[in-house]
MARZA-906408 format. One record per residue (C-alpha): y, z negated, x. Coordinates in steps of 0.02 Angstrom, whole numbers, plus 50000, padded with zeros to 5 digits. Example, Ala and Ser with C-alpha at 12.3 -4.5 7.8 and 13.67 -1.06 7.14 Angstrom:
BEGIN
<node <49775,49610,50615>>
<node <49947,49643,50684>>
end
This chain:
BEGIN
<node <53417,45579,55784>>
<node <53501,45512,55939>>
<node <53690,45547,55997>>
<node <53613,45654,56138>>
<node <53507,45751,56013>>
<node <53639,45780,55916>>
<node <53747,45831,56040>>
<node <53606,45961,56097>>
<node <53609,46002,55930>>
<node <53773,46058,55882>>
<node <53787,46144,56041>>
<node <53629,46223,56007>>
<node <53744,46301,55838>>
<node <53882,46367,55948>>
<node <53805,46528,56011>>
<node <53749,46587,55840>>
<node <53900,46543,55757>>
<node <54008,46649,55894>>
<node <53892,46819,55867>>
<node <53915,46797,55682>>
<node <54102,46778,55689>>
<node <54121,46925,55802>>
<node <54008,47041,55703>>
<node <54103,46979,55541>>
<node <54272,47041,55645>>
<node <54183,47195,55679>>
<node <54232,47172,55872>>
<node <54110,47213,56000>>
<node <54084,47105,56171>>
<node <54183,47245,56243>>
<node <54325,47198,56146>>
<node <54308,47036,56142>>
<node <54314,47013,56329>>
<node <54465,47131,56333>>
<node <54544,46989,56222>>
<node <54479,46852,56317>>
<node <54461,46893,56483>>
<node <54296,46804,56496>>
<node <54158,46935,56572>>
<node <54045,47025,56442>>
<node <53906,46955,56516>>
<node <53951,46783,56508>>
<node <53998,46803,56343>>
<node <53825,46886,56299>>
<node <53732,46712,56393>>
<node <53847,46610,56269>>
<node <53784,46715,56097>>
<node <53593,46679,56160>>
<node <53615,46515,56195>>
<node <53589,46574,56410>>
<node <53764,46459,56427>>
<node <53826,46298,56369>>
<node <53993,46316,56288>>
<node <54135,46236,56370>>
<node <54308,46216,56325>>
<node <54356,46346,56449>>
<node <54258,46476,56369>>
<node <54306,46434,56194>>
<node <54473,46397,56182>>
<node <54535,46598,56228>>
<node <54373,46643,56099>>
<node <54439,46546,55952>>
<node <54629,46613,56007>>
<node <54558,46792,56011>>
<node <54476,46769,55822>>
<node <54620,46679,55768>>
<node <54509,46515,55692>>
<node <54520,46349,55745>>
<node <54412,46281,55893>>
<node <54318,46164,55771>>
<node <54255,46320,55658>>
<node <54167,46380,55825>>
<node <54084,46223,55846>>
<node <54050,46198,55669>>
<node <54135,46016,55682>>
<node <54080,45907,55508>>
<node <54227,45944,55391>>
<node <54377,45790,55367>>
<node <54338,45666,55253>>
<node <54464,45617,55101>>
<node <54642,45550,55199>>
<node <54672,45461,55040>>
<node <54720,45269,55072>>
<node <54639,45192,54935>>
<node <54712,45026,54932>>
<node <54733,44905,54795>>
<node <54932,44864,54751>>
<node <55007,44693,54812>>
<node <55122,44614,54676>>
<node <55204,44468,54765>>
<node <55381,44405,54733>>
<node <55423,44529,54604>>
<node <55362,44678,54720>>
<node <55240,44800,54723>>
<node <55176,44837,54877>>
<node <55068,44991,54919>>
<node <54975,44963,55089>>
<node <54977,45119,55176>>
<node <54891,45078,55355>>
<node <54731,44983,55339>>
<node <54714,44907,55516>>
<node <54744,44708,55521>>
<node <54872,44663,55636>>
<node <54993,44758,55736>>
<node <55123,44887,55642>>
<node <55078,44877,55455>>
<node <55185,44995,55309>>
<node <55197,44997,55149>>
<node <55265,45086,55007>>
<node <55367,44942,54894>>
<node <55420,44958,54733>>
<node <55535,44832,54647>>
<node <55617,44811,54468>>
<node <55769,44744,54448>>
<node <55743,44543,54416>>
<node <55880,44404,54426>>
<node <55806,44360,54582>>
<node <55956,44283,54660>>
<node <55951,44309,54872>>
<node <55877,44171,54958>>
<node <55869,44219,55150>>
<node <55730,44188,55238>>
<node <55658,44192,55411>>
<node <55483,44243,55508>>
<node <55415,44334,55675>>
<node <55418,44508,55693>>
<node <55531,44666,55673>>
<node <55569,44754,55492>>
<node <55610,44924,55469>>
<node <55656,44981,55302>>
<node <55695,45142,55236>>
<node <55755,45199,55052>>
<node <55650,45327,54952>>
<node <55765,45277,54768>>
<node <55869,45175,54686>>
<node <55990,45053,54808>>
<node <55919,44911,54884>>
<node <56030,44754,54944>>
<node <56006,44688,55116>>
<node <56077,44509,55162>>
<node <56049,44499,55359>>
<node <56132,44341,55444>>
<node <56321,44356,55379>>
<node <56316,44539,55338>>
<node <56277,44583,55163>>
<node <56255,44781,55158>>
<node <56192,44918,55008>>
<node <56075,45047,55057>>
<node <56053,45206,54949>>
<node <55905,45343,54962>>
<node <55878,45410,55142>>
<node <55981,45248,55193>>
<node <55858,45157,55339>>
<node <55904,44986,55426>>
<node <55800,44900,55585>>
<node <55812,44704,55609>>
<node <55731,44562,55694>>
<node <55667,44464,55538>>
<node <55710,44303,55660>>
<node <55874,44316,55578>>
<node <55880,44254,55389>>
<node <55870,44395,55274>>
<node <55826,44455,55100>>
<node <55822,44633,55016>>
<node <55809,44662,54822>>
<node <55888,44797,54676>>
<node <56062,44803,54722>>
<node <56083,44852,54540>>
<node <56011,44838,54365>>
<node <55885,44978,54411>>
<node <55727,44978,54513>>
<node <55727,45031,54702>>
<node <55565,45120,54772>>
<node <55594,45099,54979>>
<node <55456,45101,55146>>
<node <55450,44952,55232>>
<node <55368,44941,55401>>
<node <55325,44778,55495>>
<node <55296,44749,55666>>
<node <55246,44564,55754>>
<node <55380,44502,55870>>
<node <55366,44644,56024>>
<node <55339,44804,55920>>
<node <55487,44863,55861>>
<node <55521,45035,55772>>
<node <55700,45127,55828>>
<node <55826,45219,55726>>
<node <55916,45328,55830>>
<node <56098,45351,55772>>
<node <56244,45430,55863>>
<node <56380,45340,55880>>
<node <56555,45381,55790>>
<node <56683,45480,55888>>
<node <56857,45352,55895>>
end
């Protein structure tokens, strides 16, 4: 079956599926174009399959049933959102992939036991955005050597040596998103009152 056939086909669907739905509401055209505003005629031509359906037309329909616009058009159903990805385990870390595209912004979910990993700063392009889900996690950025604890979130331009690690004895779950050199993510903070 080609696109175009398809196309025909589901559209084909739409006029059925409308009469059904109203007769399950038990709403007559009447009614329905009271709700709608769309003449009873017009909406008679779209039951038979005498008009296309347009957005126009369905859009007040579904709002007048109360259903989403895709259960009018009988759109295939979502397939499983799951990310299925395997684990990393690289330096110690566990990293969960959660976008799957190569390149541009890519986040994961990184899990880390404590170790006696000892900081060792390093450098690369891009932008890093890191936010705490548990535990506390050390950051060493340039000369500042911060702890951030759950719901804790720090940007920086990984141009500048860093590391981040346990800042304790005890593992630290955190997000960590990573952008090449241009693509940078924003935390939005207001500034203390002096």
């Amino acid at each position: 079956m080609t696109e175009d056939e398809r196309i025909a086909s589901v559209l084909d669907e739409v006029g059925p599926r409308l009469r059904r739905l109203r007769r399950e509401r038990g709403s007559t055209l009447a009614d329905l174009s009271a709700a709608t505003g769309i003449s009873v005629s017009t909406l008679s031509r779209l039951e038979s399959g005498g008009r296309k359906p347009s957005l126009e037309l369905l859009l007040p329909i579904a709002r007048a049933h109360q259903v989403p616009l895709d259960e009018l058009v009988g759109a295939p159903p979502v397939g499983d959102p799951r990310i299925r990805s395997r684990p990393i385990v690289r330096h110690g870390r566990t990293l969960y992939p959660l976008t799957r595209q190569p390149g541009g912004l890519q986040a994961y979910k990184v899990v880390q036991e404590p170790g006696a990993e000892a900081p060792d700063p390093r450098v690369h392009e891009g932008y890093e955005w890191l936010y705490v889900l548990s535990g506390r996690l050390r950051l060493v950025l340039g000369d500042h050597d911060v702890v951030l604890a759950a719901g804790e979130a720090a940007e920086f331009d990984t141009r500048v040596p860093h590391w981040f690690g346990p800042a304790d004895g005890r593992r630290v779950e955190f997000l960590s998103l990573f952008g090449p050199q241009g693509e940078r993510m924003h935390v939005r903070a207001r500034p203390k009152k002096s």
